[in-house]
N, C-alpha and C positions, 0 to 999 in steps of 0.2 A: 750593775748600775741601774737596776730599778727603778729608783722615785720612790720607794714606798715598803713596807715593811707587811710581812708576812704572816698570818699566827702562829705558826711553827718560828717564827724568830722573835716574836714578843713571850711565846712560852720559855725561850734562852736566856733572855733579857731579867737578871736579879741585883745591875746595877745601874745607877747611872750612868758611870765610864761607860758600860757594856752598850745601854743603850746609844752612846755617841759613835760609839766603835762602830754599831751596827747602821748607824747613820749615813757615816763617811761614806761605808762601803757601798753602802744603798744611792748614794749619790745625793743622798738627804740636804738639805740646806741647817748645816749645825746654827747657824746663828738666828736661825727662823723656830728652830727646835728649841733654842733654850729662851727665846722669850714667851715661846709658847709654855715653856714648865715655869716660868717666870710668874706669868701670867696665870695662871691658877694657882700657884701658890699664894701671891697676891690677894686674888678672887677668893680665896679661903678666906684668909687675914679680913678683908672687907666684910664679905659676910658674918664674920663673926662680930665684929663689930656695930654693924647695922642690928644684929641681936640685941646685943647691949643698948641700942639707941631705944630700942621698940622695949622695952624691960622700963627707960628711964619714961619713955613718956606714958607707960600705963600708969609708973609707981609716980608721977607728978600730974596723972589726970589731966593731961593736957590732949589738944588737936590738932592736928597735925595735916594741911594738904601738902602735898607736892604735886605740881605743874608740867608737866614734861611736851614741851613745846617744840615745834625746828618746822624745816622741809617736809616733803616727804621722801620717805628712806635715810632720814637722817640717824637713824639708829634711838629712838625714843623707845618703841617696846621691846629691844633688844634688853635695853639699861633696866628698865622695870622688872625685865623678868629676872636679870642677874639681882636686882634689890630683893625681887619679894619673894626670893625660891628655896630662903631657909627659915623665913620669918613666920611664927604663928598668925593663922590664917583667922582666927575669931578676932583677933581687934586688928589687922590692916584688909583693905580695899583694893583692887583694881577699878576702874571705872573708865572704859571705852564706850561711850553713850554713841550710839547709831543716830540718823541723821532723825530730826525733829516728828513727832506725828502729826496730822494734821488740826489737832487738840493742842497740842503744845505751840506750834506756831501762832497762834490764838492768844498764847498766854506771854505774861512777859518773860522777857528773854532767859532771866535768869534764874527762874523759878526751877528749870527742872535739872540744874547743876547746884541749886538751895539742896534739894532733894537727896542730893549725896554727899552731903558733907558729912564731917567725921562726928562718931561721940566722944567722949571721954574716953579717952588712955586710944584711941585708935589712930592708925594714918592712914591716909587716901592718897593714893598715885591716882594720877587724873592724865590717862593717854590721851592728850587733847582737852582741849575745859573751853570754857567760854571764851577764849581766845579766837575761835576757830569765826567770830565776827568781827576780829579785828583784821586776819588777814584771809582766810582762804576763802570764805562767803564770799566778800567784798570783788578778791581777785575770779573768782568763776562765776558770778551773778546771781550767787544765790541769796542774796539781802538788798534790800534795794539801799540808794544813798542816804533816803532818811531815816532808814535802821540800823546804818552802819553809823551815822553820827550819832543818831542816839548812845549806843553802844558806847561808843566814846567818851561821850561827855558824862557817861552812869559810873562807866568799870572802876574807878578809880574812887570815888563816893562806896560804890558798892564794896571795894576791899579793906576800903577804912573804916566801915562800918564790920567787918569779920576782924580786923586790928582790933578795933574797940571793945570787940566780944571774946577776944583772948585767944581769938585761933591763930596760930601759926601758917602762914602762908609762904609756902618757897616755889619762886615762880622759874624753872630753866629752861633756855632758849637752846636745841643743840644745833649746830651751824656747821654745815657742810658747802664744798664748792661745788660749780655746776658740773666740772668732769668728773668727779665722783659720784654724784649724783646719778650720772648719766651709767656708770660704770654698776652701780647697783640695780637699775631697774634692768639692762641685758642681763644681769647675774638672776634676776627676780622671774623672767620672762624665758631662761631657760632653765631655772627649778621647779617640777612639779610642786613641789614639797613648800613651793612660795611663792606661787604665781595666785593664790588668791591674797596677794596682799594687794598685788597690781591691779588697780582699779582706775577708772579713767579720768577721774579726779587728776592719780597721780602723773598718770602719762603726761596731764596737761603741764607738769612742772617743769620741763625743762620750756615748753614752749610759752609760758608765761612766768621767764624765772625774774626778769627784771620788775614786773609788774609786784610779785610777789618781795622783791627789794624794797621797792617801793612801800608800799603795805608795813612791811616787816618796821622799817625803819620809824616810821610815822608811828607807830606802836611802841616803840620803846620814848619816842620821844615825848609822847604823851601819857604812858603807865608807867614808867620806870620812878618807881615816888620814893622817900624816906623811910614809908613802914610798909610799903612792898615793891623790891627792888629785883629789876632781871638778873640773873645770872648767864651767861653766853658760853658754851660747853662744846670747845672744838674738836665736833665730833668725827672727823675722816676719818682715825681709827675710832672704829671701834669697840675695842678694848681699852684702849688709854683715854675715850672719854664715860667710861664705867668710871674707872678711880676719880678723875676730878667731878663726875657728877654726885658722887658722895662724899668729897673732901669738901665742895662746896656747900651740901643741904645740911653735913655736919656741921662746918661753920656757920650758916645760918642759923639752926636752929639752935645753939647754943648761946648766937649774940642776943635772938631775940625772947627766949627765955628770960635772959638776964636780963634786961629792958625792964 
């Protein structure tokens, strides 16, 4: 009774039963084991799919951002990379922009996220986008109040003006609670392998999670518009919200095609 499987018993292993067999014996959790073969099986299915999305928007010459919003550790570059890790790499994007230069602070807000939008037939995942002065600025002080209003009173003008110009815009918010939250940054802080994600931004999230409600909420209820609407993608697992965050940008971008 093990816990865990062998290479001398994976080179034995030439079935499924066998693999269950070798489970049990191992003290394996069988119902942990087949959601996990579930789940790539799945994750196949999806991805091939997302192929076919990225095919439809070269051969219809359209644009395409995705938004990938939440906490922090709410599992956002998790989902991108399961998106973009079988897609052709010449017409999609990642785009994790570092914090502003001192040249760009200078300039208007939204000028250096203009800079990375898509061309024709391309898509853009945006880990983070100009969002990040509706809530996390705001909530650690790094914008003062009358450029966080400003921000406000633009963002919505500014996306109707990317409607107007034919780009597709799909904006998702992923939403985790605080004790998970809390449970991923000790999981982050004893991974070598992921401790440079933990930065002290993040740290500050659990201790300014209400503030960051706060924030959160005031932002949907002033962006959430007709021709660019949130999506809310409950992400505690993280594998189950892989699938509804492309069951959701597929429906999006099929209704708003059709528009």
């Amino acid at each position: 009774m093990s816990g865990y499987l062998t290479n001398e018993d994976l080179a034995n292993i030439d079935s499924k039963n066998k693999l269950f067999e070798h489970a049990k014996t191992h003290g394996i959790d069988t119902d942990k084991l087949q959601f996990e073969l579930d789940y790539e099986q799945q994750l196949e299915a999806l991805q091939v799919e997302l192929i076919k999305l990225q095919r439809w928007v070269q051969l219809q010459q359209l644009r395409v951002v995705i938004i990938f919003e939440g906490r922090d550790a709410a599992g956002k570059g998790g989902t991108i990379k399961r998106f973009a890790e079988h897609l052709n790499p010449r017409s999609m994007r990642i785009v994790a922009l570092p914090k502003p230069t001192d040249q760009e602070q200078g300039q208007w807000y939204f000028r250096r996220y203009i800079k990375q939008l898509p061309n024709v037939g391309e898509i853009v995942f945006f880990d983070r986008s100009w969002y990040n002065r509706a809530v996390v600025e705001p909530v650690m002080g790094f914008c003062t109040d009358d450029q966080y209003q400003q921000f406000m009173r633009q963002v919505s003008e500014f996306e109707h003006m990317l409607f107007e110009d034919g780009l597709l815009l799909i904006k998702l918010w992923f939403s985790i609670d605080k004790q998970e939250q809390s449970r991923r940054f000790q999981r982050r802080m004893k991974n070598p392998l992921k401790q440079w994600k933990l930065s002290p931004v993040d740290q500050k999230g659990q201790e300014y999670w209400h503030k960051y409600t706060y924030y959160k909420e005031h932002m949907f209820a002033q962006t959430h518009t007709s021709f660019s609407p949130w999506t809310i993608i409950k992400s505690n697992s993280k594998k189950l919200s892989s699938w509804r965050a492309y069951d959701m940008s597929f429906l999006s971008l099929s209704t708003k095609a059709n528009q």
